[in-house]
N, C-alpha and C positions, 0 to 999 in steps of 0.2 A: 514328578514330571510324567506328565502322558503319554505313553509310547501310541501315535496314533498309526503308524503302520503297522503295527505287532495286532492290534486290533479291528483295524482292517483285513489283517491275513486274516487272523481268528474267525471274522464273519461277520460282522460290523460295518456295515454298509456305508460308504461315506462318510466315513468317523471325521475326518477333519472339517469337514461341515454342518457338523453335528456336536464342533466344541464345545459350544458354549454345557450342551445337555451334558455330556461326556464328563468335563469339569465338574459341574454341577455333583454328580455322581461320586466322582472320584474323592470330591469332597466331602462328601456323606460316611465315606469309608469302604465304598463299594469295589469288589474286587476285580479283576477284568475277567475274570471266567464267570462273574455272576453276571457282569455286563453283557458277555456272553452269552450266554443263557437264557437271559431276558429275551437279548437280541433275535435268538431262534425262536421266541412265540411270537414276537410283533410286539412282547410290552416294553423294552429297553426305556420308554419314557413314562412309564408304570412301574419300574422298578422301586422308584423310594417311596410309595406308598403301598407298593404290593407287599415289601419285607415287612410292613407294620401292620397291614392287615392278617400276613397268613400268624400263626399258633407261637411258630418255630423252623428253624430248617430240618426239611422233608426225608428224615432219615429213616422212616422206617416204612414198611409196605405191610401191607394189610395180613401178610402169611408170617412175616417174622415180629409184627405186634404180638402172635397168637401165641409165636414161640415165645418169643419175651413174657408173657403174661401166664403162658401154662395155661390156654385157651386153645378153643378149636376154633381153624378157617369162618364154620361154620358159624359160632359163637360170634366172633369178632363181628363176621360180613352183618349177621340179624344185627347187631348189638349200632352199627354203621346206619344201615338202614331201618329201623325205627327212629333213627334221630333225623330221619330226612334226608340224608347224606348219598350220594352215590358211588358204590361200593368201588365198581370199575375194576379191572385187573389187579386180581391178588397180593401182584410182583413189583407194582410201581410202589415207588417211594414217593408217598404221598403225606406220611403222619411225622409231626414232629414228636417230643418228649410231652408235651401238653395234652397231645393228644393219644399216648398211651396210658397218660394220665387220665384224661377222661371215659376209656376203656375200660381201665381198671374200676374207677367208677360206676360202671354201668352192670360191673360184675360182682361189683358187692351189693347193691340193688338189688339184684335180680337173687345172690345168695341170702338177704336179710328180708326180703319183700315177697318174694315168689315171680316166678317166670312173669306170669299174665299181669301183674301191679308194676312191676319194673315194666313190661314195655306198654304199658299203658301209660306208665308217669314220662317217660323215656319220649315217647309221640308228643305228647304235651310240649315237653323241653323242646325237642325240633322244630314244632308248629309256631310256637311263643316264638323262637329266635328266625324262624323263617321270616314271621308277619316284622319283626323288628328291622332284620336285614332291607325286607323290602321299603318298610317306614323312614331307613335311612338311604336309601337308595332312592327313593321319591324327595326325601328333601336334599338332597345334595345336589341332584340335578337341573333343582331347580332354584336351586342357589348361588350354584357356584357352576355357571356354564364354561369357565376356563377347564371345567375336567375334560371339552371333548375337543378334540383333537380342533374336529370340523368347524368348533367355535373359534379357538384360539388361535387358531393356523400357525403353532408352533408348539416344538416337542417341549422344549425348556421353561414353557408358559404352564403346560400340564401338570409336568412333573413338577413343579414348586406347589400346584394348585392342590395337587393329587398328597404331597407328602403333608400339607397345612390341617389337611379334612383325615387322615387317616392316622393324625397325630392324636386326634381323639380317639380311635379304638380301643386301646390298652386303658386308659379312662372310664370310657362307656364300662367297659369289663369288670371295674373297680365296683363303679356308680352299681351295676345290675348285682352282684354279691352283696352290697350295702342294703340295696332297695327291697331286694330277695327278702334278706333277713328279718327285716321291718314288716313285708306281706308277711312270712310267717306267722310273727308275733302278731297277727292281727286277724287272720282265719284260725289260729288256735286259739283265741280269746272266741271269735266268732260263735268257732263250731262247739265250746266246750257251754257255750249259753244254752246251746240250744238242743245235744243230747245229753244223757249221761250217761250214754254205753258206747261199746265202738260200732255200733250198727253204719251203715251206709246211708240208709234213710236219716232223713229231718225234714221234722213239723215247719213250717217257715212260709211267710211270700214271696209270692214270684209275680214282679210286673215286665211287663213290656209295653216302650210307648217309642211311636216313630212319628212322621213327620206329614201329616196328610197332605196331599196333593205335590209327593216328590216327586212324582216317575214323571209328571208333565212338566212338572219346573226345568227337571235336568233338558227339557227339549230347549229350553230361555235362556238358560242360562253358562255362559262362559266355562270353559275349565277349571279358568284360574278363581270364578265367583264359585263353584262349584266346590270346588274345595275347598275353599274360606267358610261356604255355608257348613260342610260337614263338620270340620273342624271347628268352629263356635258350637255345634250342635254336641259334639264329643264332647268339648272343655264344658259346657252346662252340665250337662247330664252328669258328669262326673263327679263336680261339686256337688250340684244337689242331692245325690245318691248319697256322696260319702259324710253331706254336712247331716244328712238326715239319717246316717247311722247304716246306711244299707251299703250293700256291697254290688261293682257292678261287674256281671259276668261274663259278660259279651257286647260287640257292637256287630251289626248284621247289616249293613250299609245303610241304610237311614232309620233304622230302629237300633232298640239296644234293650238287653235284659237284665233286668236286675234281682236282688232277694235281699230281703230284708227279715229282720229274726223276729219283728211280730209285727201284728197288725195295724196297729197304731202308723208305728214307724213305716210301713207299706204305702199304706194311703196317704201320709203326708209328704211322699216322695211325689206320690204319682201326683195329688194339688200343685206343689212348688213347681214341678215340671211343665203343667199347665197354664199355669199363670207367672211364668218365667218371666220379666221383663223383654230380655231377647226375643223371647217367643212374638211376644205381642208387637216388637221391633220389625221384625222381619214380615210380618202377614201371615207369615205360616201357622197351619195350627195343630198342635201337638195333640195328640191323643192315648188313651193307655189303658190296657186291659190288664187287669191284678185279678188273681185268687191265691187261695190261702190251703194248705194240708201236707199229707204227707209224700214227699218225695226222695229221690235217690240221689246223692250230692258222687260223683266218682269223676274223676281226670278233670276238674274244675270246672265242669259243668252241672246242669240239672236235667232232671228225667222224669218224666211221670205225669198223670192226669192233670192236674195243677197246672205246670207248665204249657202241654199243648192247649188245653183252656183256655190261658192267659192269651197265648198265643193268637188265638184264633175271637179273643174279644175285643183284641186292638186292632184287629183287620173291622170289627162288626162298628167300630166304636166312630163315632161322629168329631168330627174336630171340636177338641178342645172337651171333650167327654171322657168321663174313667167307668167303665165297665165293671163290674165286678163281681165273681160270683157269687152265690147262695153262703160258700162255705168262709167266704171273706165278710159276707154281711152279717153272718151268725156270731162272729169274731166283734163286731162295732153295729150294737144292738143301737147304741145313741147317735151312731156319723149319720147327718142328715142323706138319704137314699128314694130314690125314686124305683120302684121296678118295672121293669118292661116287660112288654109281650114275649114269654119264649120266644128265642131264637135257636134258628135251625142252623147249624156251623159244623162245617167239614168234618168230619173225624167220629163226630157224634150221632150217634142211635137217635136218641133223642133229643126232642127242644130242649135247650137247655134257658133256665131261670139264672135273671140276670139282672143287676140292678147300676141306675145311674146315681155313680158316688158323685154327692154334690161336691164343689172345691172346698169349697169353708168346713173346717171340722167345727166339730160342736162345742159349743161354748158349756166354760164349768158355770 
């Protein structure tokens, strides 16, 4: 039974017209000093989805992790903030057991890996789960408008909505350690093609192809058309990278970069990308600039002459054209190629020699 005056005293603002939520709660198994609690930020109708989002209950502050772990302040607060995290006051109790847990984690990293590899992999991890956060924070809101108050115009409409969509957290968590471990096994098969020292470099392609004539479209076109185009443009490109063997390394708002472990496999990304059916669906025309050599693979990206090349030939490149350099044509002596006039491109001293890779690869 609900005592609604005990939680009224406690600070519970109109509890008894606020049953049906209150209920709701109590049902859940919530306690009245957590209801409490809630109550003092303003989430009391965020509560059953805020217990499934946070780690764990907030026992521990950021000076007595360091003691628990035989860390320093200072260790801990870096070890916080390279994961994106904001450090905030020492003293608050802000960490669960999970998240001592992933402390300790970050400190056998950094003792097995070295200082500057742990928080360079450590950036990565934050950056990845930041973009994620935000990817489920864009579709939830636009899925499920009962999360805002202003929609619903009521607490107990939220909170059922709020505990439905945050029932996948602990899920998601599952899925991303499943999925993790599958990307492993699939850049260790990758990289192991393609050096056979632990160098940093690799020989490898690197294309980049986006979407010509975006930046006037986005003036045409809707939000909600807006982000259906991106997203078909994202689901393409991903298949076609991963059906052609290549791997993709980034998207960059209507471009996207890939590499691929040889040349072959390079240029038939960047064809299929070209002559996508969607592609040709939509009016838009895709274009890509590929080169081929030696670069730096480090925190899941790429580095090096090769890449700002590429880079800088899908800017030069004409819709529905693949660009490509000297060092990628040397590679596919038979892919039928056209070359063109030096081009003069940002970065570079000089014109740089460049050829138009036809779509069709050459026939045996």
């Amino acid at each position: 039974m609900v005592d609604f005056d005990a939680l009224e005293a406690a600070g519970i603002a109109d509890a008894r017209a606020r049953a049906g939520l209150i209920e709701y709660l109590d049902g859940l198994g919530f306690t009245a000093a957590e209801m409490v609690e809630a109550e003092k930020r303003g989430r009391l109708f965020g509560l059953a989805g805020d217990s499934l989002q946070r780690s764990g209950p907030p026992t521990y502050s950021l000076r007595t992790a360091a003691d628990t772990l035989g860390l320093t302040l200072d260790d801990v607060t870096h070890f916080w903030s390279v994961l994106g995290l904001t450090a905030g006051d020492p003293d608050q109790r802000m960490l669960s057991e999970a998240d001592i847990d992933a402390l300790a984690t970050c400190a056998a990293m950094r003792d097995g890996l070295g200082e500057d590899a742990a928080a360079g992999l450590l950036r990565v991890v934050g950056a990845a789960m930041a973009r994620l956060a935000e990817a489920e924070s864009s579709v939830v809101r636009a899925g499920q408008p009962d999360l805002w108050i202003t929609h619903s115009h009521d607490e107990l409409t939220t909170a059922r909505a709020y505990r439905a969509v945050a029932q996948l957290i602990p899920r998601i968590g599952t899925m991303i350690d499943a999925v993790h471990r599958h990307h492993l096994s699939g850049a260790r098969t990758y990289f192991e093609g393609l050096q056979p020292d632990p160098s940093a470099t690799v020989v490898c392609g690197v294309g980049f192809a986006d979407l010509s004539g975006f930046t006037a479209l986005t003036q045409l076109l809707t939000p909600a058309e807006l982000s259906m185009l991106l997203g078909e443009f994202s689901a393409t490109v991903t298949d076609v990278v991963q059906t052609d063997g290549g791997r993709v390394v980034k998207f960059i708002g209507d471009a996207v970069m890939w590499v691929s472990a040889t040349p072959q496999l390079l240029a038939q990304a960047a064809a299929d990308l070209i002559d996508h059916p969607r592609a040709r669906e939509t009016g838009l025309g895709v274009r890509a600039g590929l080169a081929f050599g030696t670069m730096l693979a480090i925190n899941g990206d790429y580095f090096g002459s090769p890449v700002n090349l590429s880079a800088r030939l899908v800017a030069a490149a004409r819709p529905g054209q693949i660009l490509a350099d000297a060092g990628l044509r040397d590679e596919l002596p038979d892919w039928p190629a056209v070359e063109q006039e030096p081009l003069t491109l940002k970065g570079f001293y000089a014109p740089v020699l460049a050829y138009d890779l036809q779509r069709a690869p050459p026939t045996a």
